[in-house]
Structures are given as structure tokens and as C-alpha cells.
C-alpha positions in Angstrom: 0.0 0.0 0.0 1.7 3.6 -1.0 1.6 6.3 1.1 -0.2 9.4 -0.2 2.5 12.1 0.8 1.2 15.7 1.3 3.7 18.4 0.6 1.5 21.3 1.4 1.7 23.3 4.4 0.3 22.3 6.8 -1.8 23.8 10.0 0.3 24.7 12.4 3.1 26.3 10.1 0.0 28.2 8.9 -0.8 29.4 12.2 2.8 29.8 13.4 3.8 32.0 10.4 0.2 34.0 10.6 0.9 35.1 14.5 4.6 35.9 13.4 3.5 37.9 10.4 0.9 40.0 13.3 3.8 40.3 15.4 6.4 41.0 12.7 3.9 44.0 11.4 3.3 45.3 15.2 7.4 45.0 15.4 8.0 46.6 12.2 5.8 49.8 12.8 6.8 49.9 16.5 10.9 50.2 14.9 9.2 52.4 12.6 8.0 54.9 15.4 11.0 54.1 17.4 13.4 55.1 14.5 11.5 58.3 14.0 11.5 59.1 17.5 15.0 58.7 18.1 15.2 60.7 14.9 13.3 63.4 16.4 14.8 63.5 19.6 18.2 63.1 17.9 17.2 66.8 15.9 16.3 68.6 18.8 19.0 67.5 21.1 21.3 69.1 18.3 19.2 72.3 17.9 19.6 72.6 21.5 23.1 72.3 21.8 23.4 75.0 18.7 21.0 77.2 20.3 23.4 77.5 23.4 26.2 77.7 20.8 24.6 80.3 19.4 23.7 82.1 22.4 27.3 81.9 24.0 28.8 83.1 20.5 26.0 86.3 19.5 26.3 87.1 23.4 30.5 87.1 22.9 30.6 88.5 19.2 28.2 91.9 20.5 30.1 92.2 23.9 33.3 92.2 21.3 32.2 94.6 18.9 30.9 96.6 22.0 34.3 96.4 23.2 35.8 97.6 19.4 33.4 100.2 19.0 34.4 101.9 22.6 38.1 101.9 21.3 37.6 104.1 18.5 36.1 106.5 20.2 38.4 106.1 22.6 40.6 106.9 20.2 39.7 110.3 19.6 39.3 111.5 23.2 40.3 115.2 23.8 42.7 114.3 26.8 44.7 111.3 24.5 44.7 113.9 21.7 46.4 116.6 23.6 49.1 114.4 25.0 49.7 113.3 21.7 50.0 116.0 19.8 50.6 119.1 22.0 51.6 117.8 25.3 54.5 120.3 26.0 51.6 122.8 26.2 50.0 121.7 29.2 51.3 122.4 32.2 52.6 119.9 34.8 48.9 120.0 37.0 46.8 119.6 33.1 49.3 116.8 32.5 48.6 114.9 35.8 44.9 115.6 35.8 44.9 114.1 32.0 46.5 111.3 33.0 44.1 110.4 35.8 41.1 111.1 33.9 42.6 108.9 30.8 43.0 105.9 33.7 39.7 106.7 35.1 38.2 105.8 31.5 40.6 103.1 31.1 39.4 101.2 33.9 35.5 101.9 32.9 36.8 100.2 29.8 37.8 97.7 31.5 35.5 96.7 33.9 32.6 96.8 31.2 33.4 93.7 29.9 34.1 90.3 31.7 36.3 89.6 28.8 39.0 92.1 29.2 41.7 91.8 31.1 43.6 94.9 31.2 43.8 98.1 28.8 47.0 100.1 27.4 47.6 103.4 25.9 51.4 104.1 24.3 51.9 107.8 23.8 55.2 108.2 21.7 55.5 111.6 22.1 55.7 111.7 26.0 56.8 108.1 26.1 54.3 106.5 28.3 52.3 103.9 28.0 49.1 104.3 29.9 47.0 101.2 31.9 44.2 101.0 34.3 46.5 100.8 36.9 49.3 103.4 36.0 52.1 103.4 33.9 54.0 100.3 32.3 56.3 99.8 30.3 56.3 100.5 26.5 55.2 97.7 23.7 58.2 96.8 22.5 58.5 97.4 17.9 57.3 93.9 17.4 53.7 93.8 19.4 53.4 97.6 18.0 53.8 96.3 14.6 50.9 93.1 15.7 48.6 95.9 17.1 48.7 97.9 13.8 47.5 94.8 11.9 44.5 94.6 14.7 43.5 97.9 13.3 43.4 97.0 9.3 43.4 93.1 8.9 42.6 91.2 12.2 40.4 92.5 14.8 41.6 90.3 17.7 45.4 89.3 17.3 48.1 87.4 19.1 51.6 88.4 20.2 53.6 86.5 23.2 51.1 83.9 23.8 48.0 87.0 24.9 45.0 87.8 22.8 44.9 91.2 22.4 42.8 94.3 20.1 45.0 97.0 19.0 44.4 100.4 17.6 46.1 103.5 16.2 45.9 106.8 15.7 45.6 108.5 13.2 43.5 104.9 11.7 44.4 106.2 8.4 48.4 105.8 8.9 48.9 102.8 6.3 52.6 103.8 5.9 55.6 102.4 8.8 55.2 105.7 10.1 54.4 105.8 13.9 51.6 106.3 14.9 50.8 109.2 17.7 48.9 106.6 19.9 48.4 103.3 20.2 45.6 101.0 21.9 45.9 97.7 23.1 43.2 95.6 25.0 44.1 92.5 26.2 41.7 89.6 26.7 41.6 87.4 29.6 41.9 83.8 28.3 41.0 82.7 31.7 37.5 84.2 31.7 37.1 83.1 27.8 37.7 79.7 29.3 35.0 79.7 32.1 32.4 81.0 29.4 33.5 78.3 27.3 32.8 75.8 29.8 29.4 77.0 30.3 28.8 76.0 26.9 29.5 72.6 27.8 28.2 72.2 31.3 28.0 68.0 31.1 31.6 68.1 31.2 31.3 65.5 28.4 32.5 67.2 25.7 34.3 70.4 25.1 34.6 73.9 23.4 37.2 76.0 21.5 37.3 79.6 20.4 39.8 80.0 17.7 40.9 82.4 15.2 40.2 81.5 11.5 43.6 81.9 10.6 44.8 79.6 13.1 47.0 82.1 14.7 45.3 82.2 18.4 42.6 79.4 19.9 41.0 79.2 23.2 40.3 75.9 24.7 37.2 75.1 27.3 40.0 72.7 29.0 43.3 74.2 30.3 45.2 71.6 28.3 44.1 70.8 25.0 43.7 67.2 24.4 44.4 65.2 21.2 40.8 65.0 19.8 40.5 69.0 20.0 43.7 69.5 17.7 42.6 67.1 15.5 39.3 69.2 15.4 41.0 71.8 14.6 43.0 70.4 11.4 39.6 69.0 10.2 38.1 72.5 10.6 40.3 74.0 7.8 38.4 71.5 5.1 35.2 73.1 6.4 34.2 75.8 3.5 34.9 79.3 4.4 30.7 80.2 2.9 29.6 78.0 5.5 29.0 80.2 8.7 27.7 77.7 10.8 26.6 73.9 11.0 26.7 70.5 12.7 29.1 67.8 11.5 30.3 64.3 12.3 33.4 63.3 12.8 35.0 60.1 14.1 38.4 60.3 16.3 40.5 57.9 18.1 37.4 55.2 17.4 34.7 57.9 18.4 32.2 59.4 17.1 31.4 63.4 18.0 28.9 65.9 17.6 30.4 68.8 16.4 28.2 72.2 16.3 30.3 75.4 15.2 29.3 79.0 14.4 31.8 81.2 12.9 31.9 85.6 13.0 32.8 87.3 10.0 33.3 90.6 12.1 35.6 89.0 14.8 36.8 86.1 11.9 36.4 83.6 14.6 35.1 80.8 15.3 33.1 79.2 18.3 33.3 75.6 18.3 31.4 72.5 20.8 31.9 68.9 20.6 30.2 66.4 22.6 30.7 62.6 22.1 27.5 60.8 20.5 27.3 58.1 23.3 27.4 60.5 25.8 24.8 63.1 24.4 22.7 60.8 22.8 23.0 58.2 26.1 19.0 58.3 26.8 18.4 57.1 23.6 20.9 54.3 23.5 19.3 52.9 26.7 16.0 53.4 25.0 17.5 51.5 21.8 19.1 48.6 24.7 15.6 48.7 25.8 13.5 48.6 22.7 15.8 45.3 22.1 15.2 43.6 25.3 11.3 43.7 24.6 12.3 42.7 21.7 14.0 39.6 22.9 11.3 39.1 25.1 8.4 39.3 22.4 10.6 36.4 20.4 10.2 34.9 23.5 6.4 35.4 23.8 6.7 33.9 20.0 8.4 30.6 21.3 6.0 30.4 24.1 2.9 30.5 21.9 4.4 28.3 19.0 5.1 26.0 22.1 2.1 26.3 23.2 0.2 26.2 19.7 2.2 22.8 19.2 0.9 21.1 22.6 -2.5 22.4 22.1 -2.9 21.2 18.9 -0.2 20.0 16.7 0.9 17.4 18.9 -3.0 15.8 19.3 -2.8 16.3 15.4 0.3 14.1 14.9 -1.0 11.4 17.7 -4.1 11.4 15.7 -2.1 11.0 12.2 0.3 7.9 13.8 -3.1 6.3 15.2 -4.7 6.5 11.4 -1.4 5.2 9.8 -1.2 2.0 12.4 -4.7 1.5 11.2 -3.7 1.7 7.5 -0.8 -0.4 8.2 -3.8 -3.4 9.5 -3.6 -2.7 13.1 -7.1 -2.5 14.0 -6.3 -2.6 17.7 -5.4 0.9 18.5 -7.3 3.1 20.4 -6.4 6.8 21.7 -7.4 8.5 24.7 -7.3 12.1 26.2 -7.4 13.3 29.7 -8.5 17.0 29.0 -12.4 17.6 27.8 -12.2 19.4 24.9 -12.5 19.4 20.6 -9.8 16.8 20.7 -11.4 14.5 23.1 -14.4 14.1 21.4 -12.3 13.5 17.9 -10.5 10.4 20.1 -13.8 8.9 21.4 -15.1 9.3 17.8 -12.0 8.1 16.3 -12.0 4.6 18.5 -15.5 4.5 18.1 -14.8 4.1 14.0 -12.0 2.0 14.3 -13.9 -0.5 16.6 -16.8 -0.5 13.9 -14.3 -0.6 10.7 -12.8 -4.0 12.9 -16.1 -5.4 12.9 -16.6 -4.4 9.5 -13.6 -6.1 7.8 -14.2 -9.3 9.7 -17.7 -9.2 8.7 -15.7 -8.7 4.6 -13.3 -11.1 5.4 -15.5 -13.8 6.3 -17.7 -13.2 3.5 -14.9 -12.9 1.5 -13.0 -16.6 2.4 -16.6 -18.1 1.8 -16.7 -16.3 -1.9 -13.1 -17.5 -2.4 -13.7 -20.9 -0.8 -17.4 -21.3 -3.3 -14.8 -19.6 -6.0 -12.4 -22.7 -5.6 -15.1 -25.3 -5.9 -16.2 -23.6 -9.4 -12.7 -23.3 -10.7 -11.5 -27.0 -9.5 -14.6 -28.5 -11.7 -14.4 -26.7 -14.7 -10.6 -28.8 -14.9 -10.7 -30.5 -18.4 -11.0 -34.3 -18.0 -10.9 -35.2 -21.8 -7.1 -37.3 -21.5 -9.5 -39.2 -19.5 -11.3 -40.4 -21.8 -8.0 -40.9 -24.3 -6.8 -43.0 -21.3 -9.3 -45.2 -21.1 -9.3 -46.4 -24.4 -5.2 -46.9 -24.4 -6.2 -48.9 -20.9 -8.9 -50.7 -23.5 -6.2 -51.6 -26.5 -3.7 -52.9 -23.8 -6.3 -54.9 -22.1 -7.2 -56.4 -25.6 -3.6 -57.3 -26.8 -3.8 -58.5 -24.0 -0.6 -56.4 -21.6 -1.1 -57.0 -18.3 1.8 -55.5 -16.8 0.9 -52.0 -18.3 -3.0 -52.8 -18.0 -1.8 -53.0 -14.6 0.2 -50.1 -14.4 -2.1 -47.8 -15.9 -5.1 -48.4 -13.9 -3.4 -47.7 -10.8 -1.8 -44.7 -11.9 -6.3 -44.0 -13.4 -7.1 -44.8 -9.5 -4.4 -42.6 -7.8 -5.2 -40.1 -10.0 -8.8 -40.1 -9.4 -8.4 -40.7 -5.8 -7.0 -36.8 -5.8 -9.6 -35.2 -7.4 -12.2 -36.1 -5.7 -11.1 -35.9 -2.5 -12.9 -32.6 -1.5 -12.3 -32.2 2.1 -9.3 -30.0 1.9 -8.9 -27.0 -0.5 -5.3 -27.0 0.0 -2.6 -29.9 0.0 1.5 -30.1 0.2 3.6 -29.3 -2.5 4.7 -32.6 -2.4 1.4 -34.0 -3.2 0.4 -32.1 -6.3 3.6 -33.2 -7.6 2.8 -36.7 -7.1 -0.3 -36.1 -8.8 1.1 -34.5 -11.5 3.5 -37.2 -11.9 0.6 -39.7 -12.0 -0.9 -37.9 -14.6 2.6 -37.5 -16.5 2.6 -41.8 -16.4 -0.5 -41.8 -18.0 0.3 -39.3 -20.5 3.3 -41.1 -21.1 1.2 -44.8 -22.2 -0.2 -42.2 -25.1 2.6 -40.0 -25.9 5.8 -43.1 -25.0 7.4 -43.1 -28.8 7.3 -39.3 -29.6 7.6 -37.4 -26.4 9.9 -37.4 -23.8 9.0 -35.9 -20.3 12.0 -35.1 -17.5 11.1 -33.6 -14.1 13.1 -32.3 -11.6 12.7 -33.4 -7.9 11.2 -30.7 -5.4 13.7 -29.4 -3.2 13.1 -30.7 0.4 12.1 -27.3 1.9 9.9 -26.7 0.0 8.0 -29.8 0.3 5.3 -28.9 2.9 4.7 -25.7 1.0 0.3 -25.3 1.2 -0.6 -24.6 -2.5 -4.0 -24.8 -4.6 -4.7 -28.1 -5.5 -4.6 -29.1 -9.3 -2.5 -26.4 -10.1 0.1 -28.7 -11.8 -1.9 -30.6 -14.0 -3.3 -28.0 -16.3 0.3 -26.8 -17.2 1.3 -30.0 -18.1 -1.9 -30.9 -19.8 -1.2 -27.4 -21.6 2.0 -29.0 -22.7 0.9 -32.1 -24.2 -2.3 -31.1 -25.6 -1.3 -28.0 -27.2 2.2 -27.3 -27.3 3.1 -30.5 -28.7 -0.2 -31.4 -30.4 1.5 -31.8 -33.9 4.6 -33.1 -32.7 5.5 -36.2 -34.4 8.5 -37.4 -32.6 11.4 -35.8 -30.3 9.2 -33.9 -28.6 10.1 -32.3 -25.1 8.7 -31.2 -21.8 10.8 -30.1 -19.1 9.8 -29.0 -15.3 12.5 -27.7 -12.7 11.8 -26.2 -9.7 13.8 -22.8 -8.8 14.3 -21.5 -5.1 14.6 -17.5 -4.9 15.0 -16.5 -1.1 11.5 -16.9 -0.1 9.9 -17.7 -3.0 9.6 -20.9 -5.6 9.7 -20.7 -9.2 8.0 -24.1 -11.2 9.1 -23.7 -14.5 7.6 -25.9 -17.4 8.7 -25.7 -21.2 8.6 -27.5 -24.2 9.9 -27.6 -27.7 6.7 -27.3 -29.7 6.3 -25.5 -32.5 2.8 -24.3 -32.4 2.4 -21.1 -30.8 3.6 -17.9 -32.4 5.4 -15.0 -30.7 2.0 -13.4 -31.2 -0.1 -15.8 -29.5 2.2 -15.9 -26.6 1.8 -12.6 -25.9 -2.1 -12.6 -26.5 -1.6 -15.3 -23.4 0.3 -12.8 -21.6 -2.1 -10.4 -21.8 -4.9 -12.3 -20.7 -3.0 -13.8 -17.6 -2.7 -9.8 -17.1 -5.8 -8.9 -17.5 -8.5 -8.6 -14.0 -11.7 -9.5 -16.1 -14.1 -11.4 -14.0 -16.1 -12.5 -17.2 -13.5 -14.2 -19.1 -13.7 -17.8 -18.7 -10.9 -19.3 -16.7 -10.4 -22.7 -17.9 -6.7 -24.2 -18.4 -3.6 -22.3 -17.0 -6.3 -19.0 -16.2 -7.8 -21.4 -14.4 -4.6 -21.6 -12.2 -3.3 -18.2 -12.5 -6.7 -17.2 -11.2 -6.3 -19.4 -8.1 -2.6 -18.7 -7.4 -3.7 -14.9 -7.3 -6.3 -15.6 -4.8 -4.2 -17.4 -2.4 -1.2 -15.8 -2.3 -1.8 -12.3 -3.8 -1.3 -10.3 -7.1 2.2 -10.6 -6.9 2.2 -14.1 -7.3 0.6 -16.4 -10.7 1.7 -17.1 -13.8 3.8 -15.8 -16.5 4.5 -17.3 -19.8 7.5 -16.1 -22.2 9.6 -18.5 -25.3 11.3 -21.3 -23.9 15.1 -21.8 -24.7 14.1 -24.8 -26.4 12.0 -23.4 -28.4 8.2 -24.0 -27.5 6.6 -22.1 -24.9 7.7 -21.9 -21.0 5.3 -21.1 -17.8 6.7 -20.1 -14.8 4.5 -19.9 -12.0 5.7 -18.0 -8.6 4.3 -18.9 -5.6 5.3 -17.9 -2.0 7.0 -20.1 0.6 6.6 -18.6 4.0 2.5 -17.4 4.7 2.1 -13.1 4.6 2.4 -11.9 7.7 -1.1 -11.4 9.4 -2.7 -14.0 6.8 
């Protein structure tokens, strides 16, 4: 019996894949809305940090130009301009009041702004250079010549390692000429420093003011640390155009948020990093957190598909192995189920059936033996008696001549003979007696057929002796032989009968050397051996390929083909050791 196999998917995939495809969906749009929170988040975390950048640099660039603006007109006070261009006119008491009143407004200058840190006036022509404080000692040629360039080119300039604004007068003194007076206000990179670190109160990153031209930079950390020079060569690939903006950049394995704003009036720029981890840690633990529930929703998954399977593929698959033992013949199974529920009730209805289909096929089989058995009776009596008839009247010549000896021969090979086929109490007999049979009816054969056919036949191996077969299943092939095959045969004619073991099965081959029968009608004989046609009369070796199929099975019968000698051979197969459950 084959096995109908069933490649299509089956329930529980089905159900498996459908609450994976809910959940994969709810995932997907929840990774979705995560994404495009963190993206959100992400955005105004960075506007915030460059709002504060912004704040820190407008609030620095207007204190500066504040600052600028109060030096020119500083430059053009009344009591700078008369010490430096007619200070021998003023007498000693003008000169001292001058120079306290220029200190007085020095100092305002100073304390105006957090950023400054002290401010100087050189006067060439009385040689004195001016501060909040008093007098100090003149810039030497060098810073004079930086703090020119701080009135034309640079606003803020460096010279000895200070930051520093400078100014002249007259402004319009382009030549080497000295100027008559000279400003210089020097910034205090300490308090730059502390502002800077406002910028950054986490402490996690950092900020740097720096000239464009690279020629002065203040650093929100005292000592500059390898990343922020590295910022600082990746700032010079930055376009000039661009006057502020937020970039990425990776150093020493890191990645930073970097968020700069530059001044064309100061031509500076202010400058905040801040690590990515580090700024953006809430939403990494969010991200750690959106995959633990993740985790835990594959989790759920397994649960349910483990679930699913105990629930219902698993009563499924007992349910399947119970229907195959019954297709395999075992009628004896039964399965049972604790819980009260679909399944249950599919069980009780499923032993229920079984229990009915056992009755069933016993009721078939019985029925079916007594058909077979009635079957047997028709088929053994439609067996051709007419070398009867030939028989007796060679047992008549003999007994005229008169021969005894054969007269007596013959009739007790005629008694054995029909001794066998009447004998009706057993539809079955040894191996060993149909052979006998058929050797009695080969003897008498032999009284008609003694000058022109010869007849050799193999002994039956010992095992295979008690063998049950069919009775009269022997006969007909060798009547077959004789009647048929060599029916025009004059003299030297042949039949031949070996018996072939092939591990549990036994071949009994008959041939002969007739002439008679064409390729043609041999396989028009094939055919009809072939051929499951209840109406065609089985008489002759149908007959017995009819019976042989109903005792041992389809596989088993007759089969005819051209025999080496020439005439036609029939095999017939029958099995040695009973089916199992037969």
C-alpha cells in the first residue's frame, strides 16, 4: 500500500507563520515609530546644543564689537589727543589731571566687559604707556607692529602667547610711520575659558574659540587634548561660505557631535563637541531597551508556537500515527485524552470508527473466504477431463492385446489419479502431493505420448515440500504441454519442469519444444494472464493463474515467455513462508 504524501503546508506552520506575520507587522511599525523618535529626539537635542552655541557666540561677538566700538572712540578722546600732539603745552597740573582722567576711562573700559583683562595706551610723544593701573612699560616694535595689523586686517590678534585688540591713531596711517597713539586691549583667556565651559556644562565634551587663521585658539580645558587639535585640522576642510553647522566626525574610534558657528566681524570661530554616546545616552538605553522587549516578544513567540504545538499539533500528529497503524492493519489501536475538549471528542469518535471498521472487515473477510472458498469449488470442476477419456481407451487396447503389466500399471496410476480429485475435504494440499499427482498424470500421459515425447522432471527441493498450494495447479500446465504445445509433434518432442528456489519464493518452470504457438499468441496469453476480467472464462492455465492470485496475492501467478528450447515456458511463482497477518 503507498503512502499518499502531502507536501503542502500544513496547519500549524500556517498558524505559526500568521501570529509571526501579526507580530512581525506590530514590530516593524513599532521600529518604525522608534526610529522616527530617536530621529526626532536626535534633531532637537542638536538644535539645542546649537542654540546654546549660538547664544554663548552672538552674546561674545556683540560684547566684542561693543568692546571695538568703545576703542575708537576712545581713540579720539580730547585728553589722548592733547598728550599726543601738543603735550608740552599743558602744564605739569593739566598733564597729571589728564593722565588720571585717561586711567579713570581706562578702567571703565575695563570693567565693562568680563572679557577684558587689562587696557594700554602708548603715547610716543611723552613716552608713556598708559594702563588702568598706572604706567607700564612701552610695547616693545614687534607687538606695536601686531597691534597695527588689529586695526586693518585682524580684529583680535596674538603676540607673546595673549590675545589682544589694538588700535592706532591716526586709523588712516597705512605707511611704517608711527603712529601718535596706540591702543591695546588685552583679553583674559582665563575668563574666555570659564564661558566656554558654560557651553558645555555635562563636562562631556568640550569647546574652542579659535581664530580662523589659526594664529590664536582658546580651549574650554586648560590643556588641550588630542581630539581638539585634531578638530582643529579638520576645521580648515570646512568651506569658508559656510557660517555655521553641525558635523560628524570620528576620532580615536569615536564618534562626535560637532556644532560650530563662525563671526565674519571678529573672523572667529566658536566651536562644541560632545561625544554621540554620551549626548545621545538616553536614547541608547532606550535603543538597549526597545531590544530587550524585543528579545522578550521572540520569547512570547516561542511560548505561543510551544504552546500552539501542545494544544494542537501534537493531538494532530497522535491522531495521524493512530490513522497510519490503522492503515498499516492494526485495528487494535485506540487513543485516549485526559482533558475535555475538541480533541477529546475526535478520540472517542476516532475509537468508536475503528472499533466499527474492525467489525466491519471481519464481517468482509468472512464473507470474502466463503466467496473465495465457493470460488475454488467452481474453478477446480471446470478442470478438463478429456485425457481421461484418451486413457481409457489406451487402458482398452492394452487390455485387448492382452498387456497385463501395463494394463496394470495404468489403472493404478487412473485410481491414484482419481483418488486426488475427488477428494474434496481439503482445498489446499502439500507441494509434495500435487507433484505426485502430476506425476501420475505425467505416467499416463506417457502410455499415449511413450514413442514421440519425452518428459524429465526435476525433484522438489526438500524445503519446500510442505509448501500449502492450490490443489490441481500442476496438471493443467502440463496438460497445456501435451495437448497444445506438442499437439503436432511427431516425434522428439520435449517437456521439461525444474523447480527454482529464490529466497522466499519458488519458481516451477515448465517448457517445451513445440512448435505451435507464435510470438504473437504468446503474448495474446500474456495479456490475458494480465488482464483482472471477472467474465472471461478461466479454464486451463487461467484457471490456475486465477487461483494462485487468490491465495497468495497479485504478486504471485503465472507468467509465460519463449522457452530456450523453443516452445513455450510457464513459470508460475508462488510464496514459501504465509504473509504476515494471513
Amino acid at each position: 500500500m503507498y503512502r499518499v504524501r502531502n507536501y503542502k503546508m500544513t496547519i500549524f506552520p500556517k498558524l505559526f507563520l500568521s501570529f509571526l506575520a501579526i507580530i512581525g507587522s506590530l514590530y516593524m511599525l513599532n521600529l518604525a515609530m522608534n526610529n522616527s523618535g530617536v530621529r526626532t529626539i536626535k534633531t532637537e537635542i542638536e538644535e539645542s546644543l546649537k542654540s546654546r552655541v549660538h547664544f554663548y557666540h552672538s552674546t561674545f561677538e556683540t560684547d566684542l564689537k561693543r568692546i571695538i566700538k568703545l576703542k575708537h572712540e576712545y581713540l579720539y578722546d580730547s585728553d589722548l589727543m592733547e598728550l599726543s600732539f601738543v603735550p608740552e603745552q599743558m602744564s605739569d597740573y593739566q598733564f597729571a589731571e589728564a593722565i588720571l582722567r585717561i586711567k579713570t576711562r581706562l578702567n571703565l573700559l575695563k570693567t565693562s566687559s568680563l572679557y577684558i583683562d587689562d587696557v594700554h595706551v602708548h603715547i610716543p610723544l611723552i613716552d608713556r604707556t598708559i594702563s588702568s593701573t598706572g604706567y607700564v612699560d612701552s610695547p616693545p616694535p614687534d607687538e606695536l607692529k601686531i597691534l597695527k595689523q588689529s586695526n586693518f586686517v585682524h580684529p583680535i590678534v596674538s603676540w607673546d602667547g595673549r590675545i589682544l585688540i589694538g588700535g592706532i591713531s591716526p586709523e588712516w596711517n597705512l605707511n611704517d610711520a608711527e603712529p601718535l597713539l596706540t591702543f591695546k586691549l588685552q583679553l583674559s583667556e582665563e575668563k574666555i575659558r570659564l564661558s566656554l565651559q558654560q557651553i558645555d556644562n555635562t563636562g562631556l565634551g568640550g569647546a574652542i574659540l579659535f581664530d580662523n587663521n589659526g594664529t590664536w585658539a582658546v580651549y574650554g580645558n586648560e590643556a588641550p587634548s588630542d581630539e581638539e587639535r585634531m578638530l582643529l585640522e579638520q576645521m580648515k576642510s570646512v568651506p569658508e561660505e559656510a557660517q555655521s553647522g553641525t558635523i560628524h566626525r570620528k576620532m580615536n574610534g569615536q564618534n562626535y557631535l560637532v556644532i560650530y558657528e563662525r563671526s565674519a566681524a571678529l573672523q572667529s570661530t566658536t566651536l562644541v563637541y560632545f561625544p554621540e554616546d554620551e549626548v545621545l545616552g538616553p536614547l541608547k538605553t532606550n535603543r538597549h531597551w526597545f531590544w530587550w522587549v524585543s528579545l522578550a516578544s521572540a520569547g512570547v513567540v516561542l511560548a505561543f508556537s510551544f504552546w500552539t504545538y501542545r494544544l494542537i499539533h501534537q493531538p494532530i500528529r497522535r491522531m495521524v500515527q493512530a490513522f497510519r497503524k490503522v492503515e498499516n492493519g492494526d485495528l487494535s489501536v485506540a487513543i485516549h485524552r485526559r482533558q475535555e475538549d475538541e480533541f477529546s471528542y475526535l478520540y472517542t469518535r476516532f475509537n468508536a470508527m475503528v472499533s466499527e471498521l474492525n467489525v466491519l472487515i471481519k464481517e468482509v473477510y468472512e464473507q470474502k473466504i466463503r466467496s473465495q472458498r465457493a470460488e475454488l469449488k467452481q474453478l477446480q470442476s471446470q478442470v478438463n477431463p478429456h485425457f481421461l477419456y484418451n486413457s481409457y481407451f489406451v487402458l482398452y487396447r492394452m487390455a485387448k492385446i492382452p498387456d497385463i503389466d501395463n494394463v496394470i500399471r495404468l489403472a493404478r496410476h487412473l485410481g491414484e489419479y482419481f483418488r486426488y480429485i475427488t477428494r474434496s475435504g481439503s482445498d489446499e494440499v502439500a507441494l509434495d502431493e500435487e507433484v505426485k499427482h502430476t506425476l501420475a498424470y505425467v505416467q499416463i500421459q506417457m502410455f499415449r505420448f511413450d514413442q514421440r515425447i519425452e518428459t524429465r522432471f526435476a525433484d522438489v527441493p526438500e524445503a519446500c515440500k510442505p509448501v500449502r498450494v492450490p490443489r490441481l495447479i500442476l496438471q493443467p500446465i502440463m496438460e497445456n504441454a501435451y495437448e497444445h504445445g506438442l499437439k503436432e509433434t511427431i516425434a522428439d518432442g520435449l517437456v521439461c519442469v525444474e523447480f527454482i528456489q529464490q529466497d522466499q519464493d519458488l519458481i516451477i518452470a515448465v517448457e517445451d519444444n513445440g512448435r505451435e504457438m507464435t510470438n504473437e499468441q504468446i503474448g495474446e496469453l500474456d495479456r490475458l494472464l494480465h488482464q483482472k476480467n471477472d467474465l472471461i472464462e478461466t479454464t486451463g492455465i487461467l484457471n490456475v493463474h486465477r487461483r494462485l492470485q487468490l491465495k497468495f496475492g497479485e504478486a504471485y501467478g503465472l507468467s509465460v515467455s519463449r522457452a530456450s528450447i523453443g516452445g513455450l515456458r510457464v513459470e508460475m511463482k508462488i510464496r514459501l513462508e504465509p504473509e504476515p497477518g494471513s
